[in-house]
N, C-alpha and C positions, 0 to 999 in steps of 0.2 A: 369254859369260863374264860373272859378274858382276863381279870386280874387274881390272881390264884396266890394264896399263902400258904404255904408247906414248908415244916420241919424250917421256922424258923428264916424261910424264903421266898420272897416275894417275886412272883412274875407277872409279866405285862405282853399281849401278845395284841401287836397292833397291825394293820392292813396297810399294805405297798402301794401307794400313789401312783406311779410308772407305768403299770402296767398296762397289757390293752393300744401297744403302739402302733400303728398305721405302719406295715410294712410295705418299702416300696419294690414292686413288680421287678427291679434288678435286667431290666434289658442289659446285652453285649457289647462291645464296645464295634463301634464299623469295620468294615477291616480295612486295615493299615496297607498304605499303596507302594508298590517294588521299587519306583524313582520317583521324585519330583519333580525331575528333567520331563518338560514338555506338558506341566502341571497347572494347573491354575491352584497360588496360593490367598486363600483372601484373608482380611487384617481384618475382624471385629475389634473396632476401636470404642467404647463406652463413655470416650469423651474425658474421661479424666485425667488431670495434669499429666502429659510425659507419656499418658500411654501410646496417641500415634506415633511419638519417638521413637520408644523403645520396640513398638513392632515394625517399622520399618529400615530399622538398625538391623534386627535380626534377619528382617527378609532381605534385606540387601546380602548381609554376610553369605546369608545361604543360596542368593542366586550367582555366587561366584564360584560355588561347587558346582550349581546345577543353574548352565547360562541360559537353559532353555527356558527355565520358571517364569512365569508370568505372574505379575502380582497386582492383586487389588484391594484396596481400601476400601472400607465400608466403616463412614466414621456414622456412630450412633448415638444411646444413649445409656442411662443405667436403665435396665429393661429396654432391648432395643424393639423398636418400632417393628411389628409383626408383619410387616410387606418388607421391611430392607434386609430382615433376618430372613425371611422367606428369598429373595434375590441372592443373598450371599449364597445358603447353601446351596441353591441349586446353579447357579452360575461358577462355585468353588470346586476345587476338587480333594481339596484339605482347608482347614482355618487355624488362624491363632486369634486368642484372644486376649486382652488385657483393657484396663488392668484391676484385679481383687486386692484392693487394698484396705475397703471398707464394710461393714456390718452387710447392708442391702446392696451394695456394689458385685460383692463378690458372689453373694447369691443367685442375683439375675444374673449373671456374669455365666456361673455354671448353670442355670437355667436352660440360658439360651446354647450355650456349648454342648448340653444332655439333648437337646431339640436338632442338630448337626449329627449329633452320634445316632441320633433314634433313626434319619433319616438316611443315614449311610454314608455320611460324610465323615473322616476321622478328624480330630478335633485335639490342640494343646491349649490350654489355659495358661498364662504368666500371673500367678500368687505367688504375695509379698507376706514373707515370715510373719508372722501372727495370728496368720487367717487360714492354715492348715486345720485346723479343727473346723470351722466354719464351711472348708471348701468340703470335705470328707461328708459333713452330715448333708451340706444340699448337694451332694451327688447323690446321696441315696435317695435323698426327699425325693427330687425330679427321676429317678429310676436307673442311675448308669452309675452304678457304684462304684465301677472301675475306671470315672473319668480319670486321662492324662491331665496332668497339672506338673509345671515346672516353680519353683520357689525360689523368687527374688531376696536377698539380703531385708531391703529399707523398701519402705512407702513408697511412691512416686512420686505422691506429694510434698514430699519431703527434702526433693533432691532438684539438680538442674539439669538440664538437656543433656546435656554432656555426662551427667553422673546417671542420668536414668539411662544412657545408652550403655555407658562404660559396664554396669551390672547384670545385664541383661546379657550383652554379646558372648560374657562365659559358657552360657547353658546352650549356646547354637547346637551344637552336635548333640545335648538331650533332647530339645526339640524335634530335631529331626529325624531323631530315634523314637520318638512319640510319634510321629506318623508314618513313618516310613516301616516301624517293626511290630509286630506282635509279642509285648515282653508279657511275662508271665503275672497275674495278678499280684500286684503290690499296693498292702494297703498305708495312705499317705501317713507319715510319721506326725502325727499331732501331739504329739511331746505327753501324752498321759501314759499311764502303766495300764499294760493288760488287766484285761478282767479277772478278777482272779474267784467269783462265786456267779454261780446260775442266779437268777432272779427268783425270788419268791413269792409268793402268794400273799402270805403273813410271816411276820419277824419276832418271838420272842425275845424278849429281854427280863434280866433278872437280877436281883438286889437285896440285902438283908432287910429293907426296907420298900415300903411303896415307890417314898421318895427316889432313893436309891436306881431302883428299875426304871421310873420315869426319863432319870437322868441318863440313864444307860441308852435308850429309848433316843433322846434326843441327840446326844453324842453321837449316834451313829447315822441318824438321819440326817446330822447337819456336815457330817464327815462325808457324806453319799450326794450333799447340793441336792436334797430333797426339799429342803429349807429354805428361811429368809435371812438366819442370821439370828433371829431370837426365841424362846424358847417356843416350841409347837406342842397343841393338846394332842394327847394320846388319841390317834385316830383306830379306837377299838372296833371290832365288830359290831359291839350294840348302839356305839354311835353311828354307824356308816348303817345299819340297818335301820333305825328310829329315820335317819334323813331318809334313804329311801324308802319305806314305805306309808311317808306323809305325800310323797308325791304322787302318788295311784298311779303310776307308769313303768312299764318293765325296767328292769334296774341293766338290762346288756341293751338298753334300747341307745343306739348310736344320737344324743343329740347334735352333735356336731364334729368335726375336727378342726383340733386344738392349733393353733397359728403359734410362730410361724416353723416348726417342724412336720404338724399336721396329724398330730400324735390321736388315737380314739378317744374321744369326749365321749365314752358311755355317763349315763345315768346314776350307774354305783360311781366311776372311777372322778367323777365330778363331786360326789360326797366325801369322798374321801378325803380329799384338798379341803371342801367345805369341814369338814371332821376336825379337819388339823390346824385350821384357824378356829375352831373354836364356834362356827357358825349354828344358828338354831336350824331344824328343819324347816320354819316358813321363812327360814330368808335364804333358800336357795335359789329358787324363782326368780331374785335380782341378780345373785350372780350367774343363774344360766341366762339370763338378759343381756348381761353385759359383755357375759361371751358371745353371743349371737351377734352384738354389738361390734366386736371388734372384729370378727371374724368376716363381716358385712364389706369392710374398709374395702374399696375398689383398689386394684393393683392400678399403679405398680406400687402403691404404700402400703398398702396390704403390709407387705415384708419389710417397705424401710422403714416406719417406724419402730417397728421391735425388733428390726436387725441393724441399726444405721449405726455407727459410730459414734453421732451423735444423741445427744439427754432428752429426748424424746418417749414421752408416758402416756399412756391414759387417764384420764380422769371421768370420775361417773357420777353423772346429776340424775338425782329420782325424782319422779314426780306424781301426785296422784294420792289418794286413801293411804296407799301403803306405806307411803311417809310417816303417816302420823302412826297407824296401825301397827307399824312395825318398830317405832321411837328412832326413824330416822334424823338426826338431829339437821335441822334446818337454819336453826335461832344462831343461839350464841355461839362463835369460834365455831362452824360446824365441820373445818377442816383441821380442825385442831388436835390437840390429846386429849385422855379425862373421861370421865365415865358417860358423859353425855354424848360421847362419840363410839362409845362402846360398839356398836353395830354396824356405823360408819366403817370403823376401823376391821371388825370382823368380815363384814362384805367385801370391804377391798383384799383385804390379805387372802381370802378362797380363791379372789380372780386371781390375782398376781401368784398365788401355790396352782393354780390350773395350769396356766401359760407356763409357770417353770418344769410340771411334773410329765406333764401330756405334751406342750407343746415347743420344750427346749430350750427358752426363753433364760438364759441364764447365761452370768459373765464368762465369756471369754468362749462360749459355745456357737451359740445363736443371737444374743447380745453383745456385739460387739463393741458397745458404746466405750467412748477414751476417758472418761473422767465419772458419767454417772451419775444419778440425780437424789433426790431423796422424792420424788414423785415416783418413782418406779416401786416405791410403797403404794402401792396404789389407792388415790383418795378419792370418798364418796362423800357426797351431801348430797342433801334436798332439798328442793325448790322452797322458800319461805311464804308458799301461798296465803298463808292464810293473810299476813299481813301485805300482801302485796296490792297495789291498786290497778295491775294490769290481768292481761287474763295467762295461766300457768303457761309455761314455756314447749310443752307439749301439744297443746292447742295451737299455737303457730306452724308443729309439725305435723298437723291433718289429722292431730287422738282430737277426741274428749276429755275435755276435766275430770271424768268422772274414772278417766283409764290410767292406772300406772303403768308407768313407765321408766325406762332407764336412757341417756343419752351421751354418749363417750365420746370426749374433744382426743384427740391426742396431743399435748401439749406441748408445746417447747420450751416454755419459762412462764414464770408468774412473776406476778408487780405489786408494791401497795402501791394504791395512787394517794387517797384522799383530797378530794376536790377544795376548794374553798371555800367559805363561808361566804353567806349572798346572795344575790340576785341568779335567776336558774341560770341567765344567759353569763356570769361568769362562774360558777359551777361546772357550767357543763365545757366552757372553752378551756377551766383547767384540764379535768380529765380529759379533754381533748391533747393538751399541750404535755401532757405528763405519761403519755400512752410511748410506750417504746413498738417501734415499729422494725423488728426484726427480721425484714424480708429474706427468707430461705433457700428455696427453689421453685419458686410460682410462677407467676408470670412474664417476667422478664425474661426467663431463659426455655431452652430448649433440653436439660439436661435430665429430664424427668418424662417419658415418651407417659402419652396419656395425659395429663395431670388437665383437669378441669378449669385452673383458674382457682379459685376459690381454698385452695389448701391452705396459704399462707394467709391468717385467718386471726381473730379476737375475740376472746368470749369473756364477756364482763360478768362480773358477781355483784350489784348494784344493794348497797342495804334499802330495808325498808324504808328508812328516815327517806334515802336520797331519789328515791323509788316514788314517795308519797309527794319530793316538793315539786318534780317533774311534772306528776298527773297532776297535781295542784294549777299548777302553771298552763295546762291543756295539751301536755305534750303526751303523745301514745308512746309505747314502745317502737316502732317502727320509724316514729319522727326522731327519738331521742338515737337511734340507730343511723339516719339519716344524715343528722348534725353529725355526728363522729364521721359517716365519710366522709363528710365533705370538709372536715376543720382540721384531722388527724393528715398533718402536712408537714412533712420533713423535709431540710433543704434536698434540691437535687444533686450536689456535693455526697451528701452522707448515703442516700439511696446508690449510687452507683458502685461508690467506694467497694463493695464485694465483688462487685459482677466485672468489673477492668480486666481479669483473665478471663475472666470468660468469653468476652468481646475478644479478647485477642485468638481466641481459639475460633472464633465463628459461632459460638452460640448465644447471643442474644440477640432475641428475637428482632426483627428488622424495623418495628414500630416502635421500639426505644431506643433506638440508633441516635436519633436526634440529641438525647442527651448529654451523647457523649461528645457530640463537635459542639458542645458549647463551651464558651470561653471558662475559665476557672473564675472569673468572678461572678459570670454569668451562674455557673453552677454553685457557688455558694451565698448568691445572695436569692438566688428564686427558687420558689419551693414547689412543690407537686403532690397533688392526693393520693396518698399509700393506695389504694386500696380504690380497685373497678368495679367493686358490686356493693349493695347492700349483705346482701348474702356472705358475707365473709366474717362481718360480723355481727354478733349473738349476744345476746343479753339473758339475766337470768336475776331473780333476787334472792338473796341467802345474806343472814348475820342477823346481828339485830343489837341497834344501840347506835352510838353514834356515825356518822357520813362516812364513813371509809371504806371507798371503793374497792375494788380488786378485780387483776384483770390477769387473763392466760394469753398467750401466744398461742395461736393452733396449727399444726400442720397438717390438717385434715380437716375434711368437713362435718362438722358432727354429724353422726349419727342416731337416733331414736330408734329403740325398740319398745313396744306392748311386750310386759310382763304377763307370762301365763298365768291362769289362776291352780292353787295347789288341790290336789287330791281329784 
């Protein structure tokens, strides 16, 4: 039984979310070489502020022990380019790398240093205090559990030439004790307390009351960061059993792994998250959609958006029957609070309890983010088809109307706009003029190996009203999508304004060069279209009631999944 009353005592015996983790395979570390006199040392540089400083500060210091060393640079990116990481190792005959100072930085960082060690190359990492937790669990993730890592005071970002060298040149002789010895397995000090209980199966709790146990129950689960911070349903056995077997599918059947740890997304251990939000058995099928969804994400974003520093979330739009069928709120406020969200609010919170239980997605672990958002509550709506004059937002991505479906932006900010009253063509030049254009790491630069184009992105929430005077007017979706490229024009002053160190480091791209030798009035009085594709931005209709737009920032390009059907 799982809530049991005896002698006056009430217990509650609820199921471990955790469990089921993806262990990684644990390769050796290469072996460490007798001198680096006569050495080829190479410098993975990741492009970020100060890191080729500080590693050429050290390899200088160290080639004055050892005159023979020869050193090369291989400046990269975050995720370095798999042909110049491919060249370093086998051209190197040890590396350092730097620098881990951020969420997905530091990841790909060890990534690529666990991809040197697999390969026989010995390898140091330069991590800046903070990110010892983060460096610890993706060494396991990528398989070298025993990477070397050396630990800087401050960011790099943070400092100047001089201070990112001055920090750095203390640790030369650990350094070089990282590749040059074989020290005895030491695990990196990430400032938590040992373990101090085995893992369990299930957990009882107990209490002179129901109530009582419940709260025992949560207290401990939100003491363990199993949690989100507010109270969680008793994930009992007979709930986690009702959810799996509505699904007619083995309950140890692996549907996926969990991002970005990579934790086993069984079938049970996905109810169970669904269990503790509260969720019904047929709306888990949206949330294993949405995990399918984000776990799709091509790298190298894959990991920075749920590991980056920065306030970057998912968001999930449904679309299809199951909207209505399931009281996905689409109408009124459908990102809001209130009972009409009721189900909105339960689907995101299973995703968001998945990614933190299975796939580590939690502050200061694997989410490295500095300030934090209130999207990382993760929100759901759906599409307001019925009232809409276009065709659903899924049908653009090659379903059927007739298919539900789920589609994850990952966000970087939201806006209200509300356009103005009036003729379509000054409606649509406000929200044109009122769209904040938050260029990230897209196109301009080189600081992101892989990236499509297309990540630094808009995805509008259009109401019905404003939806209705569009097509009224003979404008398709695709036309009213077309206007926004080409009207959403920021001076070229404010577009470059972030990227000026970047230029000064050599990465931006050599086809926006031009902007930056124009004069300063030149750049502040001419403006330039945000945005090279249609494709970047998305439209969608949700609300219902008066004009008022709303629009996301994306750093990703949505993705669409087809929802399975249940049983």
């Amino acid at each position: 039984m799982t809530i049991e009353t005896v002698a006056d005592r009430t217990t509650v015996e609820v199921v471990n979310p955790t469990a089921d983790m993806l262990e990684s395979a644990g390769t050796p570390l290469a072996p460490r070489l007798d001198t680096l006199n006569g050495k080829v040392l190479g410098l993975l540089s990741n492009s970020k502020p100060n890191a080729e400083v500080a590693l050429r500060a050290v390899a200088e210091r160290i080639k004055e022990t050892y005159p023979d060393l020869k050193i090369r640079l291989y400046p990269g990116s975050i995720r370095f380019e798999p042909e110049l990481l491919r060249r370093a190792i086998e051209e190197s005959d040890a590396l350092i790398g730097a620098t881990a100072d951020c969420g997905a930085c530091t990841s790909w960082l060890i990534h690529d240093g666990a991809q040197a060690e697999k390969a026989g190359v010995p390898q140091v990492t330069i991590v800046a205090r903070g990110f010892e937790r983060d460096t610890d669990t993706s060494a396991k993730v990528f398989g070298v559990p025993d990477l070397r890592c050396v630990v800087v005071p401050r960011v790099f970002t943070a400092l100047t030439a001089e201070q990112a060298a001055d920090q750095t040149l203390p640790l030369t002789e650990e350094i070089v004790a990282a590749l040059t010895s074989t020290p005895a397995a030491e695990a990196i000090d990430t400032g938590e307390p040992p373990a101090e209980e085995e893992r369990q199966e299930t957990y009882t709790f107990g209490g002179a009351t129901a109530v009582e146990a419940i709260d025992a129950f949560n207290e401990y689960y939100l003491d363990h960061d199993y949690g989100d911070g507010l109270p969680l349903h008793a994930p009992t056995r007979e709930k986690v059993e009702a959810i799996i077997a509505a699904q007619g599918r083995p309950r140890d059947e692996l549907i996926l792994t969990i991002p970005p740890l990579h934790g086993h997304g069984t079938l049970e251990r996905i109810a169970v998250n669904a269990a503790m939000a509260g969720c019904r058995p047929e709306e888990l099928p949206v949330v294993i959609a949405a995990l399918k969804a984000i776990h799709a994400c091509p790298p190298p974003m894959n990991l920075s958006v749920l590991m980056s520093t920065g306030a970057f979330a998912p968001v999930i739009l449904v679309n299809g029957p199951l909207v209505r069928k399931l009281g996905i709120n689409s109408g009124r406020s459908p990102l809001g609070p209130g009972s009409n969200n009721r189900v909105n609010i339960r689907i995101g919170r299973a995703v968001a309890l998945t990614l933190r239980n299975l796939g580590a997605w939690i502050p200061g672990r694997m989410d490295l983010d500095t300030i934090g958002t209130v999207r990382k509550n993760i929100q759901v709506l759906g599409e307001n088809e019925d009232e809409s004059p276009w065709e659903p937002y899924q049908v653009g991505q090659g379903y059927r109307p007739d298919d539900s479906t789920v589609t994850v932006l990952h966000s970087v900010g939201e806006w209200d706009l509300g356009s103005n009253h009036g003729p379509v063509e000054r409606r649509l030049h406000s929200i044109a003029a009122r769209t904040p254009t938050l260029t990230q790491v897209g196109f301009m630069t080189s600081t992101l190996a892989g990236l499509l184009g297309n990540e630094d992105g808009l995805f509008y929430l259009l109401p019905p009203e404003t939806a209705k005077k569009l097509s009224e007017a003979g404008l398709s979706k695709d036309a009213v999508r077309r206007y926004l490229l080409h009207n959403i024009r920021p001076r070229i002053a404010d577009v470059i304004a972030p990227f000026v160190d970047f230029r000064e480091r050599g990465l931006v791209r050599p086809e926006w060069e031009w902007m930056f030798r124009l004069s300063p009035e030149e750049q502040r009085t001419q403006s330039i279209q945000a945005f090279n594709d249609p494709d970047a931005i998305n439209i969608a209709v949700a609300g219902h009631g008066t004009p008022k737009e709303f629009v996301f920032g994306t750093m990703t390009t949505p993705i669409t999944e087809k929802i399975a059907g249940i049983g």
